[in-house]
N, C-alpha and C positions, 0 to 999 in steps of 0.2 A: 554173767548170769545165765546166758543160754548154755553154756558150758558147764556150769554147775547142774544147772537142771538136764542136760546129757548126761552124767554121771549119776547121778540123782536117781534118774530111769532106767539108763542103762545098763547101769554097773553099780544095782542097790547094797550089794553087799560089801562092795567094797571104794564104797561112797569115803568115809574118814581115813581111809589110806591116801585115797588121790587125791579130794580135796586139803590138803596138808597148806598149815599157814605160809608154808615155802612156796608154793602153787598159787595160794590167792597174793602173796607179793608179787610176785614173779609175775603174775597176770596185770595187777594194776600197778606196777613200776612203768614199764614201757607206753601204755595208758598214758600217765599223768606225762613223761617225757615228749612222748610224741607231740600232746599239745600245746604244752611250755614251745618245744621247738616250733611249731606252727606259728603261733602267733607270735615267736620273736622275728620270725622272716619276714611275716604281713608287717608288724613295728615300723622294720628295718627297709623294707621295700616300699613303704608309704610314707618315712622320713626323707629319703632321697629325692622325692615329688614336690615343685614348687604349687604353690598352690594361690589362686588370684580372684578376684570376683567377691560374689557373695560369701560370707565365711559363716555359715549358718545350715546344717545339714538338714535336710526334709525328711526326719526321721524320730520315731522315740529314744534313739541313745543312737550312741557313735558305731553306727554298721558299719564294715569297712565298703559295702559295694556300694555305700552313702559317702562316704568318706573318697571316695574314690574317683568321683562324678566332680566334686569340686575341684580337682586336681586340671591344670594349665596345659599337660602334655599328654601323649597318648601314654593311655593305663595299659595295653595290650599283654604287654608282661607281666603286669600283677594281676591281667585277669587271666592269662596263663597257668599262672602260679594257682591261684585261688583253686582252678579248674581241675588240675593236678593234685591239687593235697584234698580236693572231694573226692575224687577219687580214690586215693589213700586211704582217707579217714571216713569217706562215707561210705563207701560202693564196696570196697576191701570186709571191713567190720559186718555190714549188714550183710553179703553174702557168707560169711565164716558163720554170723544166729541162721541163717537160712537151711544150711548143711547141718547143722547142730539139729533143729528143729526137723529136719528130713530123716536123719538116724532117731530123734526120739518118736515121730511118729511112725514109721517103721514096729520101734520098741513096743510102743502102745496096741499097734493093731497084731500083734503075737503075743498079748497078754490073754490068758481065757480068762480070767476070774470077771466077773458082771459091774462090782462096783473100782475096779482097780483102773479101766479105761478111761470113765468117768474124771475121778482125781486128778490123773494124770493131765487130763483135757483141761479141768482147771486149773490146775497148777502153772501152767506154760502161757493160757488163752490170756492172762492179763500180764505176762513180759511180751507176750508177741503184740498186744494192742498199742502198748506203752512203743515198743521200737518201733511200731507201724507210724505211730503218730510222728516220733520223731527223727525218723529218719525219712518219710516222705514228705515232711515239710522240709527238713532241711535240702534234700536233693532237688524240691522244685524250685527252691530259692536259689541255690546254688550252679544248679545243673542245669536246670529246664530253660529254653528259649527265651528271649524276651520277649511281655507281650506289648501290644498297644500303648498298656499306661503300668509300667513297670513299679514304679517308685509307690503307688498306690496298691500294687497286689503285695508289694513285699511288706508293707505296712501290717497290712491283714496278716499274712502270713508268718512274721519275726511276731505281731500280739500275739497270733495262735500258739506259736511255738517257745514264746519267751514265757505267757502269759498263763496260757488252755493247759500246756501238756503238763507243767507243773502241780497247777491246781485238780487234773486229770488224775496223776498218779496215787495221791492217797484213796480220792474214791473208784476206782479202777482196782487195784491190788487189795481196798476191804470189801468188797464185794465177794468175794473167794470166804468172806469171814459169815458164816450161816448166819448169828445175830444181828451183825449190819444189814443181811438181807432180810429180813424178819421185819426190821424196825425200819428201814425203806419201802417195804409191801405195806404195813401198820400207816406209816406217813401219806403214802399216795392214795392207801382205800379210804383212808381220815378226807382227806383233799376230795374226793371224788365225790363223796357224799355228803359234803357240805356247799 
């Protein structure tokens, strides 16, 4: 998406040449592969793990860093592995929107026209929110240090992330829509004054 909207900005007029249905396969082909192949390794890496004790995860569904803790031997390599395909899959992706969004602002600030900046600010300010959310939940669950009482912040944070960002994204990206704002100003001055 942040690539689309690179092109979009950058390269307005010749937006339906490069966005070509070849380009958006091409684009989400290796997407969906990458993460089929992810989580066939995590599968396969957590099948070879004997597993003893309580068999009961401390979790709203099967996390693998939950799934992982109940495990008899040392995880060290599968948290290796894990560490490594965040890398890949987190830190990789969110820098390539970062570079994307540094050439379209760039683009933005050499527009002269008054309301052209504008748009363009909108247009982008709710994919950058959206990635903001979920790529910095995912990297502190993933990335970030352990704290104190780990298995309780990740709780909070896989809700936020499983939970929040979903229910986030439709009112996040209709906000952009002038009547949803309208009728959100209309709801909140209704609320205030009663």
């Amino acid at each position: 998406m942040s690539y689309d909207h690179y092109v979009a900005i950058c390269h307005p007029l010749r937006y339906s040449a490069i966005m070509s249905w070849r380009l958006c396969i091409t684009l989400a082909i290796p997407s969906w592969a990458c993460g089929s192949l992810l989580a066939l390794v995590h599968v396969i890496l957590i099948l070879r793990l004997p597993f003893c004790g309580p068999q009961e995860i401390n979790h709203f569904f099967c996390e693998i860093l939950s799934v992982l803790r109940l495990a008899c031997v040392d995880t060290g390599f599968n948290q290796v592995v894990i560490f490594a395909s965040c890398v890949f899959i987190l830190v990789g992706p969110l820098c390539m929107v970062l570079v994307s969004y540094t050439y379209i602002l760039f683009a933005i600030l050499r527009i002269q026209s008054g309301e052209g900046p504008t748009k363009a600010f909108t247009t982008c300010s709710s994919h950058l929110c959206v990635v903001g959310l979920f790529f910095g939940c995912a990297i502190v669950m993933y990335m970030a240090p352990k704290s104190s009482n780990p298995e309780e912040q990740q709780k909070i944070l896989f809700l936020f992330y499983g939970l929040f960002n979903p229910m986030l994204n439709p009112l996040i990206y209709s906000l952009r829509n002038a009547e949803v704002k309208s009728a959100l100003r209309r709801a909140l001055c209704k609320e205030s004054h009663s």
